[in-house]
BAFI-3210 file (N, C-alpha, C; in Angstrom, 3 decimals, decimal comma, padded with zeros to 6 digits):
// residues 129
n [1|2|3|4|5|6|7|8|9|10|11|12|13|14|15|16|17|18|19|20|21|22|23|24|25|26|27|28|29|30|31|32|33|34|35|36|37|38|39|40|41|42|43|44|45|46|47|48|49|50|51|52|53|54|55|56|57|58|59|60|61|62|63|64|65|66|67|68|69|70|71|72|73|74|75|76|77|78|79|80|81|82|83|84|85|86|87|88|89|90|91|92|93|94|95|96|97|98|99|100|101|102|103|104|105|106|107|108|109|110|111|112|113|114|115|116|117|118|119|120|121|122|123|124|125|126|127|128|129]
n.u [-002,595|-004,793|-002,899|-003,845|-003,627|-001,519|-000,215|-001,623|-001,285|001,356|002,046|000,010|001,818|004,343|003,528|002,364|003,079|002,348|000,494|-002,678|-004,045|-007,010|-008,666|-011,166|-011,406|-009,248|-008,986|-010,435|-010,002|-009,522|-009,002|-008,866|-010,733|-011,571|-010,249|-008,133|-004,971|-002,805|000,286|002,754|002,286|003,533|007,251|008,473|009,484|011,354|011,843|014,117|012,957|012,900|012,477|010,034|009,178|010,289|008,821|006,261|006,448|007,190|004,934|002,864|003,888|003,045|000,352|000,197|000,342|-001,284|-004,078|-003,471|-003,801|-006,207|-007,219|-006,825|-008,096|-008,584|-010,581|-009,862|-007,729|-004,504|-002,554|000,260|002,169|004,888|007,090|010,279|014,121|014,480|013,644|011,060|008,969|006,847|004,086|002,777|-000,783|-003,618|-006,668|-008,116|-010,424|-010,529|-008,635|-006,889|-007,214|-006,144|-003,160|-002,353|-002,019|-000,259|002,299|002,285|003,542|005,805|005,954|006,144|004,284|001,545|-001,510|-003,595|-006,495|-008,560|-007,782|-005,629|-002,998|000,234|000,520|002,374|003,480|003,720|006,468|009,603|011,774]
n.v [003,365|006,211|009,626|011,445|010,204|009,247|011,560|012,473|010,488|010,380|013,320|013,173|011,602|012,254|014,733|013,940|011,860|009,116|006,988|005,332|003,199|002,271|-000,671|-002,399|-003,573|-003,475|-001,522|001,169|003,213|003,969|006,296|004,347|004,309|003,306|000,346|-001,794|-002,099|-003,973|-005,029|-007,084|-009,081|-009,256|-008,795|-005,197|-002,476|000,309|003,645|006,636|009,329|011,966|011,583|011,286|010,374|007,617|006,819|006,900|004,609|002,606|002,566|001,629|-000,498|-001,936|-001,637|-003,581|-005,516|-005,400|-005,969|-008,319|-009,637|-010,095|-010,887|-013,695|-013,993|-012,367|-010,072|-007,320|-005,047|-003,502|-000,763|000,527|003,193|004,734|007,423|006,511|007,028|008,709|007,875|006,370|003,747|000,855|-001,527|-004,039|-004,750|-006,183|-005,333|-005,536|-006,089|-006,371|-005,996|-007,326|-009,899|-008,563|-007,713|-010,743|-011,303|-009,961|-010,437|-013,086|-012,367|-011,621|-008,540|-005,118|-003,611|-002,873|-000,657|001,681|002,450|004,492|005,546|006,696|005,602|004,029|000,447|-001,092|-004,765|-007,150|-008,570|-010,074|-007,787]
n.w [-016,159|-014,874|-015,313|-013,393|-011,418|-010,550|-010,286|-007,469|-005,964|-005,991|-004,836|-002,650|-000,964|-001,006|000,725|002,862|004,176|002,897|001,069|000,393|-002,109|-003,197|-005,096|-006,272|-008,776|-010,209|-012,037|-011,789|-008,794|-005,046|-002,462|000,586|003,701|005,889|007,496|008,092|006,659|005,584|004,647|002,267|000,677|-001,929|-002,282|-001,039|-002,490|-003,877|-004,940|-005,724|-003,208|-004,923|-007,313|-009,851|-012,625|-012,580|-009,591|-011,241|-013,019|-011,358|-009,589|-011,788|-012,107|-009,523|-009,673|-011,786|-010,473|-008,246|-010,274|-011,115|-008,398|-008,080|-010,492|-009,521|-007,277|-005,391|-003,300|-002,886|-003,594|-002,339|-003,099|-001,324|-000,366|001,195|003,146|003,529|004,620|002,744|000,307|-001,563|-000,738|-001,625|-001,398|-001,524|-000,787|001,699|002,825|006,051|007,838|010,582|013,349|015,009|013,584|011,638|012,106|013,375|010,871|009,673|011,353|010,352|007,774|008,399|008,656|009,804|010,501|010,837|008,747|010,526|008,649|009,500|011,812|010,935|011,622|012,432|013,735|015,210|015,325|017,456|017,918|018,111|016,497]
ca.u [-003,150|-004,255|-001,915|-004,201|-003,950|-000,315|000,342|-002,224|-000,370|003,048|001,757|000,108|002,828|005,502|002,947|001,399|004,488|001,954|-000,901|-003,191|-005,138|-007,793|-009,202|-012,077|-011,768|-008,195|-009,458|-011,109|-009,312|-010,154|-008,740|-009,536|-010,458|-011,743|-009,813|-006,569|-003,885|-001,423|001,161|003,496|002,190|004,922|008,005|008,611|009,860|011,052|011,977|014,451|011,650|013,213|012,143|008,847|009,356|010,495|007,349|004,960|006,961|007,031|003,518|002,619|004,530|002,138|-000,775|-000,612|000,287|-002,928|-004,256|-003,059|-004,085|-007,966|-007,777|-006,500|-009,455|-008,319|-011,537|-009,674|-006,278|-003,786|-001,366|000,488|003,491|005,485|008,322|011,704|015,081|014,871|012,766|008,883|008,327|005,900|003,983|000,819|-001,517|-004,679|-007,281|-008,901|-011,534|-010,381|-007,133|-006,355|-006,984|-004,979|-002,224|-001,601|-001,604|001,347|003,097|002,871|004,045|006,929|005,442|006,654|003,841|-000,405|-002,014|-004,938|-007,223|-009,687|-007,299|-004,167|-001,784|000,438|000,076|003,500|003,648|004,316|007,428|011,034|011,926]
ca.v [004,123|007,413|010,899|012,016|009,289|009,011|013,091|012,488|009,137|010,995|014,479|012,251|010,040|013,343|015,913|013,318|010,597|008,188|007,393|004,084|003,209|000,336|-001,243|-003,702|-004,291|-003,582|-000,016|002,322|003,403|005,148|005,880|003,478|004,905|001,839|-001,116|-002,069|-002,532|-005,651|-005,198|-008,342|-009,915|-009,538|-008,007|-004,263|-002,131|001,176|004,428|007,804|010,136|012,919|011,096|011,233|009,529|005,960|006,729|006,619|003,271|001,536|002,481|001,006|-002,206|-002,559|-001,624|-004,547|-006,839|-005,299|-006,652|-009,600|-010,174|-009,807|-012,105|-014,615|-014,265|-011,438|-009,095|-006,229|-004,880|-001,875|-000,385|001,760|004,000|005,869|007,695|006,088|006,883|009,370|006,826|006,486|002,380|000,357|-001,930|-004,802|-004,905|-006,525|-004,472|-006,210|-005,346|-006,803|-004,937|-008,636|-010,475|-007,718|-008,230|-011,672|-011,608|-009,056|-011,253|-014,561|-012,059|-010,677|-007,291|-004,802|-002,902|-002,462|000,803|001,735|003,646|005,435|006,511|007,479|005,721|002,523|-000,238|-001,974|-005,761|-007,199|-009,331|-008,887|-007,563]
ca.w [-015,059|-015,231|-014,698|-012,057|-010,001|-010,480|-009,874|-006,466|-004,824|-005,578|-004,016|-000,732|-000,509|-000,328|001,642|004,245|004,388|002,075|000,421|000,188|-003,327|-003,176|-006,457|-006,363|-010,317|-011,072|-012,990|-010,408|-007,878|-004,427|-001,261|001,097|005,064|007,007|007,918|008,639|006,157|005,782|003,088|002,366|-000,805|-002,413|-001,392|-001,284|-003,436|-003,637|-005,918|-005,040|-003,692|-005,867|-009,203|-010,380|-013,702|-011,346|-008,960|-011,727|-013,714|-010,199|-009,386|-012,653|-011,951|-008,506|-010,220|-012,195|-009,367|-007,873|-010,847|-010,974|-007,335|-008,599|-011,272|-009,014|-006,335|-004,304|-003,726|-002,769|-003,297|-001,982|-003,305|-000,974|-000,520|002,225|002,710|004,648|004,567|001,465|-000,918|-001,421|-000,718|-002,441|-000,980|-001,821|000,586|001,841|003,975|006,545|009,245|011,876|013,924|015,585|012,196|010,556|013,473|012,954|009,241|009,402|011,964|009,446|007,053|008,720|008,587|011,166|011,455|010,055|008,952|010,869|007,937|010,202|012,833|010,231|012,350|012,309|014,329|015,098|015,296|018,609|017,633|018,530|015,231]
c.u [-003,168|-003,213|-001,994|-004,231|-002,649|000,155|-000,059|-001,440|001,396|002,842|001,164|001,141|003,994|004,803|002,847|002,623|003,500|000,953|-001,556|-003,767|-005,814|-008,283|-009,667|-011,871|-010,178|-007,913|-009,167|-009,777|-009,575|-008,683|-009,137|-009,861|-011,155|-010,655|-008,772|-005,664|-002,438|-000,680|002,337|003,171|002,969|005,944|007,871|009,438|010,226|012,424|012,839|012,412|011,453|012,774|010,793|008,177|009,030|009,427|006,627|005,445|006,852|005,429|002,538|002,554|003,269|000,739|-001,356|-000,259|-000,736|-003,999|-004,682|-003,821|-005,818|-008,266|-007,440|-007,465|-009,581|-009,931|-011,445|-007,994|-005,844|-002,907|-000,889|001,631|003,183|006,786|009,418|013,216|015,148|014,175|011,331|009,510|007,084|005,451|002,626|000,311|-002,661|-005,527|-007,923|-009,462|-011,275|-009,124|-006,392|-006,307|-005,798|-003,327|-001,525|-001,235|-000,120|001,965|003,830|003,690|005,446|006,712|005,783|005,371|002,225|-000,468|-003,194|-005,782|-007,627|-009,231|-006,343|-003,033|-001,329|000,557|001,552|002,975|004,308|005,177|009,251|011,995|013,486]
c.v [005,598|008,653|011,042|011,707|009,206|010,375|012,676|011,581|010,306|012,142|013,999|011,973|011,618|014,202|014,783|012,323|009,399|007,736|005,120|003,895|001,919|000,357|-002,474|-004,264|-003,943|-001,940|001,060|002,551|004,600|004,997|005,504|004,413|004,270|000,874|-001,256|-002,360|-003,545|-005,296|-006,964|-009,059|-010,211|-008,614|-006,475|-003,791|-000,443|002,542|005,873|008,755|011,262|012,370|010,729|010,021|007,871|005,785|006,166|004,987|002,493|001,607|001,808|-000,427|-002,737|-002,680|-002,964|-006,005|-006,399|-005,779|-008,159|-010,528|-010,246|-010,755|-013,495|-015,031|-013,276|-010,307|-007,767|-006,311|-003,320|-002,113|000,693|002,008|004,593|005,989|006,770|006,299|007,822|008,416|006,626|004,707|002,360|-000,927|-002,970|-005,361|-005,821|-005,543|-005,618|-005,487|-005,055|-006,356|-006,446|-009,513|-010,159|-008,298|-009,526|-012,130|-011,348|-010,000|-012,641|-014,096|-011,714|-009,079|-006,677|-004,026|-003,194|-000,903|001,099|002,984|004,914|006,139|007,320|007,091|004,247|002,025|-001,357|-003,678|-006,381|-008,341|-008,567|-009,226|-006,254]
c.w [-015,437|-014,666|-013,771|-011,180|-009,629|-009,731|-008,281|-005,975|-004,958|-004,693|-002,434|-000,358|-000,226|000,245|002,597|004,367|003,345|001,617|-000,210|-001,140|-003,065|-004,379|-005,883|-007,838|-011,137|-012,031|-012,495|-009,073|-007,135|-003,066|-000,279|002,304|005,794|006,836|008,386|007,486|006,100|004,181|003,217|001,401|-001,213|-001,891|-001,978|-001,938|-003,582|-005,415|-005,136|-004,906|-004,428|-007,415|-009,328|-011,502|-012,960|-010,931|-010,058|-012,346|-012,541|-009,748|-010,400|-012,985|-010,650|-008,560|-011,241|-011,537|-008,405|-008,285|-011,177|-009,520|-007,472|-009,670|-010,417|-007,597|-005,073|-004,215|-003,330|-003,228|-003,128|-002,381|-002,362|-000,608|000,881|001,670|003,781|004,172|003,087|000,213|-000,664|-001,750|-001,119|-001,558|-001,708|-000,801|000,452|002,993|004,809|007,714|010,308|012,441|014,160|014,718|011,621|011,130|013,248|011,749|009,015|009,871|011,071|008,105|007,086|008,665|009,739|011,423|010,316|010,021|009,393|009,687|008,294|011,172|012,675|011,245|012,413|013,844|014,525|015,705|016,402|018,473|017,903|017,126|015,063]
res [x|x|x|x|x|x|x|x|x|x|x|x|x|x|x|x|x|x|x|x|x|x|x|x|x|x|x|x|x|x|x|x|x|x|x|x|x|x|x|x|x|x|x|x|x|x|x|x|x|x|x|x|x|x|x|x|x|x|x|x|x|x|x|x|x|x|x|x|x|x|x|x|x|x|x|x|x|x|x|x|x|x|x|x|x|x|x|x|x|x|x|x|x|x|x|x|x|x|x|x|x|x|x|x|x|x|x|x|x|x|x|x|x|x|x|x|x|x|x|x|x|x|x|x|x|x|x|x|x]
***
């Protein structure tokens, strides 16, 4: 992956609390700003947010389980980060369209919450969690 993408997700992810990447081909990489966000693929994962070095080696590691999720039939994938508790989390996502789709995906996932793209705001999971 390149630097610039790595410097940019670490600089979102500690200015804004976190930062989405989508890849259609595993390569490219944009930030997404429609849909809804479902992370839960695989489990999360996370890095001090004081270490840079870690960030980019763990962002590396999800990048190619982003990857991975594309050769296997996925036609989108996210990678995305926040901050909690003093650590930047890692996350693999799916976007989807639909808020109520998205909604119950999280739910079968155990997911506590969705990211709404377009409105910048999460979406907690109506479960007693």
């Amino acid at each position: 992956m390149q630097d610039k993408i790595k410097f940019f997700t670490y600089g979102k992810t500690l200015m804004d609390g976190g930062c989405s990447l989508l890849t259609l081909d595993g390569e490219a990489f944009t930030e997404p700003t429609y849909g809804f966000v479902v992370g839960g693929i695989v489990p999360e994962d996370s890095v001090p947010a004081n270490d840079a070095e870690s960030f980019g080696k763990k962002l590396d590691e999800f990048v190619a389980l982003a990857r991975h999720e594309l050769r296997t039939g996925a036609s989108t994938a996210i990678v995305g980060t926040w901050m909690e508790d003093g650590k930047i989390v890692f996350d693999l996502c799916n976007s989807i369209d639909d808020e109520d789709e998205a909604l119950a995906l999280a739910s079968e996932r155990g997911e506590r919450a969705i990211y709404d793209l377009e409105n910048k705001r999460e979406i907690f999971v109506n479960r007693n969690a």
